[in-house]
Each structure stands twice: as structure tokens, then as C-alpha cells.
N, C-alpha and C positions, 0 to 999 in steps of 0.2 A: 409218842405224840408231841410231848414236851418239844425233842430234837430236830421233828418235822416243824413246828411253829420257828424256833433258830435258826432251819435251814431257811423258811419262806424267808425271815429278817433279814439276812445277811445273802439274800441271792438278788445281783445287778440286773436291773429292768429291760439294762440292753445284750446283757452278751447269755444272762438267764443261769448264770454262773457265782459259785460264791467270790463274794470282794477279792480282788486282786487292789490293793493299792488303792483304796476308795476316799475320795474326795465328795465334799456335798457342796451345794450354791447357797443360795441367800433364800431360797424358799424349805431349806432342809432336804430337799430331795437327792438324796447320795448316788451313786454311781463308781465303778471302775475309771479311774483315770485314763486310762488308754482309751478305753470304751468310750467316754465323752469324747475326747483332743478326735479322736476317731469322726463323730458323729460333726462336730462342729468342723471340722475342716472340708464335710462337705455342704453345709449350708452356709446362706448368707449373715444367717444372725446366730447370737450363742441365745440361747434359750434354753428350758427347760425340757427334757424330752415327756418328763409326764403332767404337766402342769402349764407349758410354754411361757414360763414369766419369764422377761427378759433379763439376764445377768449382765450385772453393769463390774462386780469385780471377778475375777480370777478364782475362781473355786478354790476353798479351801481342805488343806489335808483333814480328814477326822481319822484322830487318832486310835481312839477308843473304838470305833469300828473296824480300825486296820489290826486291831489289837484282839479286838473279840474273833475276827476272820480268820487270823493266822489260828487263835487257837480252835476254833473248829475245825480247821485244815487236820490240823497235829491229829485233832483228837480219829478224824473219820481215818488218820491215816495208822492209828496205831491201834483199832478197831479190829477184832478177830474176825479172820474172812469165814464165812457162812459155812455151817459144816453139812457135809456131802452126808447123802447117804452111804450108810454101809451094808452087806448083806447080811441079814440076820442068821445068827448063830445058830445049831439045833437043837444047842443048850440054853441057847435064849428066851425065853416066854413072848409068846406073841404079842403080851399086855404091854411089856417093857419098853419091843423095841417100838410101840405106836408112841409108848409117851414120849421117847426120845428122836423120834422122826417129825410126827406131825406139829407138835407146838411151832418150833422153828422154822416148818412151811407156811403156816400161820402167818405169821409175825414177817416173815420175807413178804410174804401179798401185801399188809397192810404199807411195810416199810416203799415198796414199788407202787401202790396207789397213793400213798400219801405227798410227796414233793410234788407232783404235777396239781394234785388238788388245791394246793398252799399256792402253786405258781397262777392257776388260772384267777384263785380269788385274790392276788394281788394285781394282779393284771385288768379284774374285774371292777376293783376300784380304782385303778387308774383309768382306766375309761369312763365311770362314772365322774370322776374328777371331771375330765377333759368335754366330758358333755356336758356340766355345769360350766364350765371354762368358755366353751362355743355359746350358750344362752346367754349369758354375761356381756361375751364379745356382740352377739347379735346385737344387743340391747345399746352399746357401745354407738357400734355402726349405725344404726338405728336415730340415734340422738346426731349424729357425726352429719348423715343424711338432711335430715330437718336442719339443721344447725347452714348446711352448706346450702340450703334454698332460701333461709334466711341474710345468709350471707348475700346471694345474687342479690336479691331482692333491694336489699341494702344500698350494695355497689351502684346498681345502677338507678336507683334514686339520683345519688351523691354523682354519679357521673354525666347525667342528664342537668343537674343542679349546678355543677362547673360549665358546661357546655352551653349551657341556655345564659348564664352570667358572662361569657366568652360572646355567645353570638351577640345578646344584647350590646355589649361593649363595641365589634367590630361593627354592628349597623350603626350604634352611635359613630363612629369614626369613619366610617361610608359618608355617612350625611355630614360630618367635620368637612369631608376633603370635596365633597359636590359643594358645597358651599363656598369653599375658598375658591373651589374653577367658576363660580359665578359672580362671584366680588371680583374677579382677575377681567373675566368679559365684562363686566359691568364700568371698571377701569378705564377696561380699552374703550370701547363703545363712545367711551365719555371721553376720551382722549382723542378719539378719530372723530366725534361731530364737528368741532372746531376747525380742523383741516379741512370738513366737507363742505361747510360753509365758506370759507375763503375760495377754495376753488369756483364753488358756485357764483360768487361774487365776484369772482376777477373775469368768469365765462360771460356772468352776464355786459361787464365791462368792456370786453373784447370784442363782443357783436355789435355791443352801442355804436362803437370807434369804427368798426368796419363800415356800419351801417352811413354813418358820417360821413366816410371817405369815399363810398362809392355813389353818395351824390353831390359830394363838392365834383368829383368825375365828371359823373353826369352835367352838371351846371357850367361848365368850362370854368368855374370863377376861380381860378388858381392862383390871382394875386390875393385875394379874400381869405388863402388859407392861412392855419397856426398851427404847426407841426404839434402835435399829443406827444405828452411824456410816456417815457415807454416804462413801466416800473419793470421793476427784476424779477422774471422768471421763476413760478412756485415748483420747489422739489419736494416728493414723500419724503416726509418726516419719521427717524428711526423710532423704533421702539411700541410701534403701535399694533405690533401683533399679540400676543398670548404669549404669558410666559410660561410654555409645557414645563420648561424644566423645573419649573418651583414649584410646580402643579407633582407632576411627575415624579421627579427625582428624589430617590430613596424611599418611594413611599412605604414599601413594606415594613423597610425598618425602621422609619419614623413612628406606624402602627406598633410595631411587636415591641420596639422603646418604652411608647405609651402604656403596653401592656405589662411592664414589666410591674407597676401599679398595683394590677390586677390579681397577678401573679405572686406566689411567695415559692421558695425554696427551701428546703430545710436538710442537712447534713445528715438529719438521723431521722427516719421515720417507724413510728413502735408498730409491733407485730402485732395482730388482736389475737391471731392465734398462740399467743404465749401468755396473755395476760390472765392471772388469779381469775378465777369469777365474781369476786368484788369488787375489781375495777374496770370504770368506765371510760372509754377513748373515744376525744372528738372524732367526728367525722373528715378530719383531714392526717389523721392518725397523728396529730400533734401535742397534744394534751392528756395527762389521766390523772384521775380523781375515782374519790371510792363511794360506792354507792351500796346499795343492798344486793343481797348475795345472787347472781342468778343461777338456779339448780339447772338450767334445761339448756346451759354450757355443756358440751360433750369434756369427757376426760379427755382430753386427745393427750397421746404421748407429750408435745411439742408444752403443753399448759403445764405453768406452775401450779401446783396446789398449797404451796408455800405463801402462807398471807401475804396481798399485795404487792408480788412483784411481777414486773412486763420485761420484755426484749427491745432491744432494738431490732430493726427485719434484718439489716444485711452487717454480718460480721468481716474482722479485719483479721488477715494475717501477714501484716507488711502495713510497710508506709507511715507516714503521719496523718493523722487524724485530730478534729477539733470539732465541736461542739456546743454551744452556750443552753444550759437549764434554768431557764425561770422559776424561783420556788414563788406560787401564791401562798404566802406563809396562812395556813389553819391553825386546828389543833391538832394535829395528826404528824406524828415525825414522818421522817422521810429519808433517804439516801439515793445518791446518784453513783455511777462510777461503770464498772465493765468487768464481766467473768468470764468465763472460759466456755466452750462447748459443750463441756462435758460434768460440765456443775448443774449439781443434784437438783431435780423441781420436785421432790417428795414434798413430804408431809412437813420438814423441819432441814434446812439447811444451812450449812457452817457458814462462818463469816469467816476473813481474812485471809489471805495467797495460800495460805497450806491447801485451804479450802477451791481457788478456782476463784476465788473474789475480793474485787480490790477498789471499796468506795468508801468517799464520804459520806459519811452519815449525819442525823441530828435525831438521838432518843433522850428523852429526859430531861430534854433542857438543856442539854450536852453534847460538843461536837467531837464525834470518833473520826480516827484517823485512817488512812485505809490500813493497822496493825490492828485494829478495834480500840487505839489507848482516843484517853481524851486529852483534850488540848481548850487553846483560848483563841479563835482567830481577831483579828482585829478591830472588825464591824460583824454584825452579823450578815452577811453573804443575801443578796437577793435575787442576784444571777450568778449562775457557779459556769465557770467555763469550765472544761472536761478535755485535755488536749493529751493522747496515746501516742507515744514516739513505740512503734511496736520494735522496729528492728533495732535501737537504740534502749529498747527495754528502759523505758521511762513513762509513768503517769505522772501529771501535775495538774491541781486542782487549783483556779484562778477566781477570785473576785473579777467577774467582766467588768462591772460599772466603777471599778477604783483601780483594774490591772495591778491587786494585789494577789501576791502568792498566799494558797493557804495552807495545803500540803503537797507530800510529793511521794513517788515509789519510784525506786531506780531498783533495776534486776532484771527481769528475762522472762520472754512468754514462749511457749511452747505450742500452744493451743492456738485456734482462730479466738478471736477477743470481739463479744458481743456488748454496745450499749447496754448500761441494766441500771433499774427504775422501782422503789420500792417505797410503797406508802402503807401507813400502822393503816387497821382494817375498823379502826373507830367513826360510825356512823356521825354527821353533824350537819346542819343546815348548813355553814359556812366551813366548807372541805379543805384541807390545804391539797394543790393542784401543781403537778408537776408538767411545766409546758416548754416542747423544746422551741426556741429564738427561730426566725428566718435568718437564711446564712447570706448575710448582705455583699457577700465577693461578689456576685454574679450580676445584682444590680450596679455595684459601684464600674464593674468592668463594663458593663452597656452604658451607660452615661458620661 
């Protein structure tokens, strides 16, 4: 029985064979080497085959299982094979040869019923595993669900809330530009009465003289006459139409100028889906601040569960990059800087580049350096610029409001390189609030 329970232990879940070369993951679930590289080379993710937790490192060898297997191997192979019957002697007592037949038929049936019974009850709690595993996930999904209706819900507040401060805007600027086309008629109008009145005046002039001249006619008294001065010929006056084109011209982009106002841009915009569930991001996904815990966050892979720390949405692998971080200094430390994709959002996560992670901090009163040492910077920093030279394998950390250096990393990324945002998880009426700058290239280029 004993040898039936170490065969169940040391028999692989997938090939149903004892250990060949056995490796375990991060949830302790062992397996044959070949048997896993086997299974994971035909799916998309490496995971667990009896538990599916996702494996983030390289399975490692276990030793003492490879060690315990080979010696079971040894021992089943050095094992005396099953002994046959023989034909009983006629000198042999019938008592004898039963004792020496039947026990070790015995003992064969139990030997042949027993490894399949060990296999199915371990097999049996791997399915009950995997069915707690599935309720779990349900439960997962479930929150993932509500979570993504709340999310719409949200979005299209906030999108209706842009849109209706947009249309507001452009009808103000409708009625700007009807206003100017009616100061411009209003101009002219006033500009043309004066010419209308001359004309009128020199017409009714014109008739008088005619009027004159065709009864001195009349009268023959043609010594009696005094020849009228003739004045000079009235011509339209330029300038008395409408100026479309000032009306007109560029109006779009004299609007979308205007809106530029309205409008803000910003370099980095934080993910909600990565952030702790202690913290809170405005609604223009620009700011965060820590608030009270909210449980009815779903776990999603993508979320820290690492106090207080968010993403940035869109990561870099190439190019130059820059930034500016407003710290509203609280009481709460904080750190700005950029990790890797592949940096841990468990429970407890490393600091410094061994780790995937390379920022400025401020714990304790004290500012760390992206090595974790501390240091003295000049002023204490109230905008931190954040500029990644990726392909030149450079971070540098700037005082924006004094264009003072504070620190620097020169070396080499490997990984896409994400914004990342980290505030202590200390509740306080006045929060310290990490909020990224609008990136003012894109106004200074429209103006």
C-alpha cells in the first residue's frame, strides 16, 4: 500500500507516468519536463495544467523529486518478477502448494487494482481543484462585467460632458462670427447712405437745370441766359461692399485656434485599468490621488495590487519621450519614473532596474535615486520633468520650473517602457496628488 501511495506521488498528471526529469512552477505543481515544454508549445499561454495559474518564470528543476523518481525507477527495476506457477509435485501436499500459489495471486490483484485507484483520486482532486478554480474565475468575470457597465456608464457621462462644453463653445463662436458679418453690414450700410444722398442730391440738381433750360427754350429769351456751372461727374466709391474675406477667411481655423483654450493635451494619459484600488483618477485620466479602498474593483490581470501604484496607457519602445509631473505635495510619498512590461503587479514589488523599475522617489522625508540610494537635490522639485531617451538608453529626471538636473540613468532597455505613478496608501483630508502637465508644443505650434 505504502508503495502504491509513492507511486500515486511521483506519477506526472500529464504523461500518467513516473517523473522523467521533473520540474515544478510557482504554484508547486510538478510535472515531466518534456511533458510540460510539450503541452505549452501548443497553447498560447504557459499556465498551470492542473490549477491554470499563469507562470511568469521558467519552471524550475526539483531536485529531490528527480532524485526520489530515479530511485523508485531502480528499485521497481530490481524488483523480482512475479513467480509463475508450478505444477504441483505428488510428493507435495496439496496444503503447501495452496500456501505457496495463492498468497502471491492475492497480492498481484491488489498490486494491479491499486496504481489506477491512486491515479483516479489524484486526478479526482485535480478536478475538484479546477472546479473551485472555475467558481472563483466565474466570480472574477462577474465583478469584470459590472465593473465594464460601470465603466460605460462613466465614459459616456464624461463624453457627453466634453461634447456639450465643445458645442457650447462653437455656438458661442457662431454668434462671435454672425456678429462680426453684421457690424461689417452695418459699416457698409453707413458707408453707402452718404453716396446715396449725393446722388440724390445732384439728381435732384440735374432736373432743376433741365427744367430751367427747357423754358428759357421755350421763352426764346436767349440773350437773358447765364450758362450753369457744370460740377464734376459723381463716380462709385470703392470699398462699399462687404468684406467676405475677413468675414470668411480661415474661419475654421480661427475657431479651432480659439479652441485650443478649451482644449488641453497631455503626453501621458494614466490607465484606470492598472490602477491599485486605492487610487482615484480624474476624469480626464490626468491626476491621481488615494482615496478609500474600493473592493468592488475587479482583480483584472492588467491591476496592481501593489499599494498605490497606476500606468501610464500607452508604453514606449523607441524614440524620445518627455513628460512634466506635478507633485501637490500631501503627506503621502510618492514616486514618478517608468518600468518595464513585464514588472510584477503582485502583492510586493522590487524597486530598482534589476527589478524592471527606474524612478524617482520621495519616502521619508528623503529623495531616492532611480538605484534606491538617497541623495540631496537642490530645491525640493514641484514639477518633475520625466524625459526617456529609449534608444540612447537614458532617463533623466528635471526640475521643469528651474530646468535643474536631479538625477539620471544611462544603460539600456530591453522591454516596451511604461509611465509609472506611485503614491503611500495613507488616507488624509489633504492628499498629496500626482497630476500630469498639459504638453504645451501643440498650442505653442497653433499660435
Amino acid at each position: 500500500m505504502a508503495e502504491t501511495l509513492l507511486d500515486s506521488f511521483l506519477t506526472c498528471f500529464l504523461c500518467v507516468k513516473t517523473y522523467s526529469e521533473p520540474v515544478s512552477l510557482d504554484c508547486d505543481h510538478s510535472f515531466c519536463s518534456r511533458c510540460l515544454q510539450q503541452l505549452w508549445s501548443q497553447q498560447p499561454s504557459r499556465t498551470c495544467p492542473v490549477c491554470s495559474r499563469s507562470s511568469e518564470e521558467e519552471p524550475r528543476v526539483n531536485s529531490a523529486l528527480k532524485k526520489l523518481s530515479e530511485q523508485f525507477r531502480l528499485r521497481l527495476s530490481q524488483a523480482p518478477p512475479p513467480r509463475s506457477e508450478e505444477p504441483v509435485r505428488a510428493s507435495e501436499e496439496p496444503v503447501r502448494a495452496s500456501e505457496e500459489t495463492e498468497p502471491p495471486q492475492q497480492e498481484s490483484k491488489e498490486e494491479a487494482e491499486e496504481p489506477p485507484k491512486g491515479l483516479i483520486s489524484s486526478q479526482l482532486q485535480a478536478q475538484k481543484e479546477e472546479k473551485l478554480h472555475c467558481k472563483q474565475l466565474s466570480q472574477i468575470y462577474g465583478k469584470i462585467q459590472r465593473h465594464q457597465e460601470e465603466q460605460a456608464g462613466h465614459c459616456e457621462r464624461c463624453i457627453k460632458a466634453v461634447f456639450s462644453e465643445l458645442h457650447g463653445f462653437l455656438q458661442e463662436e457662431e454668434q462671435r462670427s454672425l456678429s462680426a458679418l453684421r457690424e461689417e453690414q452695418l459699416r457698409q450700410k453707413q458707408s453707402l447712405g452718404p453716396e446715396l444722398r449725393k446722388v440724390k442730391e445732384t439728381l435732384t440738381s440735374v432736373s432743376n437745370s433741365i427744367k430751367e433750360l427747357e423754358e428759357h427754350l421755350q421763352s426764346r429769351a436767349y440773350t437773358q441766359y447765364q450758362p450753369l456751372a457744370v460740377p464734376p461727374r459723381l463716380q462709385p466709391k470703392a470699398g462699399l461692399l462687404l468684406d467676405q474675406a475677413k468675414v470668411l477667411g480661415n474661419l475654421g481655423f480661427r475657431v479651432w485656434r480659439s479652441m485650443r483654450s478649451k482644449v488641453k493635451h497631455r503626453a501621458v494619459v494614466l490607465d484606470p485599468n492598472t490602477a491599485e484600488r486605492s487610487l482615484r483618477l480624474s476624469d480626464d485620466l490626468s491626476t491621481v490621488r488615494v482615496e478609500e479602498e474600493d473592493e468592488n474593483l475587479p482583480l483584472n490581470p492588467e491591476r496592481f495590487q501593489y499599494e498605490g501604484s497606476v500606468l501610464g496607457h500607452e508604453g514606449f519602445s523607441s524614440g524620445l519621450h518627455q513628460w512634466d509631473v506635478e507633485v501637490v505635495q500631501g503627506p503621502q510619498d510618492w514616486a514618478v519614473g517608468v518600468v518595464n512590461e513585464s514588472y510584477w503587479r503582485g502583492v510586493v514589488g522590487g524597486v530598482g532596474p534589476e527589478y524592471g523599475h527606474w524612478c524617482l522617489g520621495f519616502y521619508g522625508r528623503e529623495y531616492f535615486n532611480v538605484h534606491s540610494k538617497t541623495f540631496t537635490p537642490q530645491r525640493r522639485p514641484q514639477k518633475v520633468r520625466v524625459t526617456l531617451d529609449y534608444d540612447g538608453g537614458q532617463l533623466t529626471f528635471t526640475d521643469a520650473d528651474h530646468m535643474t538636473p536631479i538625477c539620471s540613468y544611462t544603460g539600456s532597455f530591453t522591454e516596451k517602457m511604461f509611465p509609472f505613478f506611485w503614491l503611500e496608501c495613507l488616507l488624509d483630508s489633504n492628499p498629496t496628488e500626482l497630476r500630469v502637465c498639459e504638453d504645451l508644443t501643440l498650442r505653442e505650434e497653433s499660435e
